[in-house]
C-alpha positions as a printed Julia matrix, in Angstrom:
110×3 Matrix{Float64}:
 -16.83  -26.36   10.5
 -13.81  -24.64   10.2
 -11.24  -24.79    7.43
  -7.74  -25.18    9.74
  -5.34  -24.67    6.56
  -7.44  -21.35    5.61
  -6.95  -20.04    9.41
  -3.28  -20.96    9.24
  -1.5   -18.29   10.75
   1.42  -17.12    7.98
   5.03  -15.5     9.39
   6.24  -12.62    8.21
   9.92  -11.92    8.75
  11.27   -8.52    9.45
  12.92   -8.36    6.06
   9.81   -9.07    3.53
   9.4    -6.41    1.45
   5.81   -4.71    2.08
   3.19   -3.46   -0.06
   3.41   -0.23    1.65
   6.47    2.33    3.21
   4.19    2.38    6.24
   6.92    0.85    9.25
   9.95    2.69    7.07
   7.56    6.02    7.91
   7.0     4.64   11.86
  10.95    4.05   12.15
  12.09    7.83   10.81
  10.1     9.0    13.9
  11.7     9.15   17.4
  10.5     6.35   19.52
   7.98    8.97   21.28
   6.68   10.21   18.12
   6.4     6.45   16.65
   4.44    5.44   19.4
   2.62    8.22   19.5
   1.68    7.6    15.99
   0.73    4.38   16.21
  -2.0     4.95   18.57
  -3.27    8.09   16.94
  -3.17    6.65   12.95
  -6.58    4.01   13.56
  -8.48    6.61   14.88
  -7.22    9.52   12.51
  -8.18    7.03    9.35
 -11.3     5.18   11.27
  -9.88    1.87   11.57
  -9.08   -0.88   14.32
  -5.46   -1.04   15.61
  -5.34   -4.78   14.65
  -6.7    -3.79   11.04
  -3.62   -0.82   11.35
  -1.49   -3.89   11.9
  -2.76   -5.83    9.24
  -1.67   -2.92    6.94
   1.85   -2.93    7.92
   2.24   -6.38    7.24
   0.94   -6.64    3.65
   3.32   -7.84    1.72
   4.09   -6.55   -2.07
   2.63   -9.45   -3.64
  -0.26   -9.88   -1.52
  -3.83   -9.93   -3.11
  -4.83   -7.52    0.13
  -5.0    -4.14   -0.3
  -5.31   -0.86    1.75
  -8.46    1.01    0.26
  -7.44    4.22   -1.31
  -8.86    6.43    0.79
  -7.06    5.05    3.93
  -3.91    5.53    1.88
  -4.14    9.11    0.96
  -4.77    9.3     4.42
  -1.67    7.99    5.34
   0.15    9.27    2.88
  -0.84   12.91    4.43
  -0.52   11.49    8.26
   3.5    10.88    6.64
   3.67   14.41    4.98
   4.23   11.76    1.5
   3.39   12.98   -1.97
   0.8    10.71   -3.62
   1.97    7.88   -4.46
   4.82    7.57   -2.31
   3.99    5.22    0.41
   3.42    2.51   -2.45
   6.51    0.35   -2.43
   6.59   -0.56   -6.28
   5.74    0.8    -9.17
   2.28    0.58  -11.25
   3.25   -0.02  -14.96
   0.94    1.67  -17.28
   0.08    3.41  -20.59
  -2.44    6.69  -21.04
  -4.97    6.72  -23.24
  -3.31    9.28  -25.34
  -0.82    6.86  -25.87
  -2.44    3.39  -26.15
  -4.39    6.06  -28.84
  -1.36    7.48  -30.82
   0.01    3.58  -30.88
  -3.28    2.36  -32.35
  -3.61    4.96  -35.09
  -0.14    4.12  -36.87
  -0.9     0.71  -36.78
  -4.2     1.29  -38.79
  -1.96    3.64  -40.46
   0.5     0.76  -41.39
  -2.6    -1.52  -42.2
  -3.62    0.97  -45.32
């Protein structure tokens, strides 16, 4: 039996913010190109179209996620440095400094 809330289809509006620059990339391309583009992107990366779609609707607080590989992928399809069809930013520390922090506070402990 089938779960009917679970299979509820969601709407996304044209103005949620996505996960990923993917339709800003689309839109700087003449309409040629942008079609073009979207036919040629599932096989370039080795996905479906509708899984292609699925990616351009993800929005930035979704649980989903595009698997790395397919974004590097896209990110080089763009001409995008790494990291740049991400649309927010990934707080975090290196170990060199989580390090550094931890030795002055044993260093303020003695």
């Amino acid at each position: 039996m089938y779960n009917l809330k679970a299979m509820k289809k969601r709407t996304i509006n044209d103005g949620d913010l996505r996960k990923y620059k993917i339709n800003e990339c689309l839109l700087k391309l003449p309409i040629h190109e942008h079609r073009e583009a979207v036919r040629m992107i599932p096989k370039v990366i080795g996905i479906s179209l509708n899984t292609f779609h699925n990616y351009r609707n993800i929005l930035i607080n979704d649980k989903q996620d595009i698997p790395h590989e397919k974004v590097i992928m896209l990110e080089k399809f763009f001409d995008l440095r790494f990291g740049e069809l991400l649309n927010k930013r990934i707080k975090g520390i290196s170990f060199r400094e989580l390090a550094g922090r931890e030795q002055l506070l044993r260093q303020k402990e003695n």
